[in-house]
Steps between C-alpha positions, in 0.01 A plus 500: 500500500460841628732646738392510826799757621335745218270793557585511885334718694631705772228430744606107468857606546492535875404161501825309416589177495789375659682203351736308681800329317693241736805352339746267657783259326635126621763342395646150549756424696812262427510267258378642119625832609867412643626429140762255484532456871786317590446150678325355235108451409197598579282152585325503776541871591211686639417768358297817706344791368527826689360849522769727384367838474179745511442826297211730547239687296237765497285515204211734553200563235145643497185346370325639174076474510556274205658241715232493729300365279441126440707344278780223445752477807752552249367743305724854418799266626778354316383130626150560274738360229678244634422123507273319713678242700756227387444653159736733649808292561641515177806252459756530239652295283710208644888488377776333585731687714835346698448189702128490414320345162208675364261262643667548871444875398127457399452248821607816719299799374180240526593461860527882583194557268316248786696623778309856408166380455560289863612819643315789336166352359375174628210589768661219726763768543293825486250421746539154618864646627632142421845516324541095527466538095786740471722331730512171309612637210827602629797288608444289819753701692374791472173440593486530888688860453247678246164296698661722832434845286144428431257809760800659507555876290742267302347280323303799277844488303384178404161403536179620570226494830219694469366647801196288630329895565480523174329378185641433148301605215334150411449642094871576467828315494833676564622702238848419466836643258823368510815369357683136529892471405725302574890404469755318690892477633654264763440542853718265727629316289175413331308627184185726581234621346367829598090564392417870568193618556343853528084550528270696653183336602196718581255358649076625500271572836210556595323634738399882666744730581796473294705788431573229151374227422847265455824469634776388375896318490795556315762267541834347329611169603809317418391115456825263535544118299808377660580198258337216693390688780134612410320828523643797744338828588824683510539882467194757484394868593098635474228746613183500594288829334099582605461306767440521861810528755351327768409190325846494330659506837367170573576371129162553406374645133183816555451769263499842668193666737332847434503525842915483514562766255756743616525852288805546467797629171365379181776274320517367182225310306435176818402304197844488361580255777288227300771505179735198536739753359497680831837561697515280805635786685217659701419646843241348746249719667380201739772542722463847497 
């Protein structure tokens, strides 16, 4: 596909589109992350996740003619190639590792693999705003602590609400590029198995106005397999990239409005913040 950054002309450049990147980490507390703590094991230990930090961003571009036209949402962008929905969640190759068969292994990455699709793509989730599918999956006693982060800026290191204002492109599924690895150590006492995860989902509207038709996430999460204790969401940092600032306030998913554009410093290619590759370490112009 052609580039739609190519040819620009100068009359367009007064015009520019500002891009918003919010980024934010959590991490859990206690428990997997006090290794070895003394006084013994970890049963029955609740587990809490936790803001930890915010970075900002200010990524600036102008429009070309060419991307005025009509033409794929993802079209001139890096997500043009990437896969269309759970096609995206790659898994690799279960092994046996310490404390934890092959099978145990292969039991886990199937579990984050649906813990995704709960959280990222399922429509109960993007616009039904109802994470009861997500929550099951993980390990009873952490359930009442990651249901309290849902309409809250949080939970977009996590999962996805799209912003009732706005419409998802009904002919296109997120686009979505990633990486699943995994290893494990002893954490209280108790063999663990660590599945890491690192995607960027972009997700397709519609509608007048946009200053671009998607927005998307980047996130890494650390996904925890206590031996015998089920699924935790422990450890994870993200951004959000293209979107609206007011909507993510109130944990809410909208692709940026024409009519929010700021002219401002031009910064370095804004589409470079849909590569899963991309440094976590940003700055956040929504604050700003």
């Amino acid at each position: 596909m052609g580039d739609p950054f190519a040819g620009l002309d100068t009359s367009w450049a007064k015009a520019a589109e500002r891009r918003a990147v919010r980024a934010n980490r959590f991490r859990r507390l206690g428990g997997l992350l006090r290794r070895r703590r003394r006084g013994g094991g970890s049963r029955g230990r609740r587990r809490l996740l936790l803001i930890g930090g915010i970075a900002a961003a200010a990524v600036v571009a102008s429009f070309g003619l060419s991307f005025l036209l009509k033409r794929g949402p993802f079209d001139g962008t890096p997500a043009e190639d990437y896969a269309r929905g759970v096609a995206g969640i790659g898994l690799p190759a279960a092994a046996a590792v310490e404390g934890f068969t092959a099978g145990q292994v292969d039991d886990a990455l199937r579990q984050v693999r649906a813990a995704l699709v709960a959280a990222r793509l399922d429509p109960r989730m993007l616009t039904g705003h109802d994470p009861a599918a997500l929550v099951a999956l993980l390990a009873p006693q952490q359930r009442e602590s990651v249901s309290g982060w849902f309409g809250d800026p949080r939970q977009h290191g996590f999962a996805t609400f799209v912003d009732p204002a706005a419409r998802l492109d009904a002919d296109e599924e997120p686009r979505v590029r990633g990486t699943v690895t995994y290893n494990a150590d002893t954490a209280d006492g108790r063999p663990t198995l660590h599945v890491l995860t690192n995607f960027v989902w972009v997700y397709a509207f519609a509608g007048d106005g946009l200053a671009a038709p998607y927005a998307a996430v980047h996130d890494q999460l650390r996904w925890d397999f206590p031996a015998g204790q089920g699924m935790w969401l422990g450890t994870g940092r993200w951004y959000v990239t293209h979107m609206d600032c007011d909507a993510l306030r109130h944990g809410l998913l909208s692709p940026m409005r024409q009519a929010k554009i700021k002219a401002g410093i031009q910064f370095k290619d804004p589409r470079d913040y849909l590569d899963a590759g991309h440094t976590m370490d940003v700055t956040n112009t929504c604050d700003g």
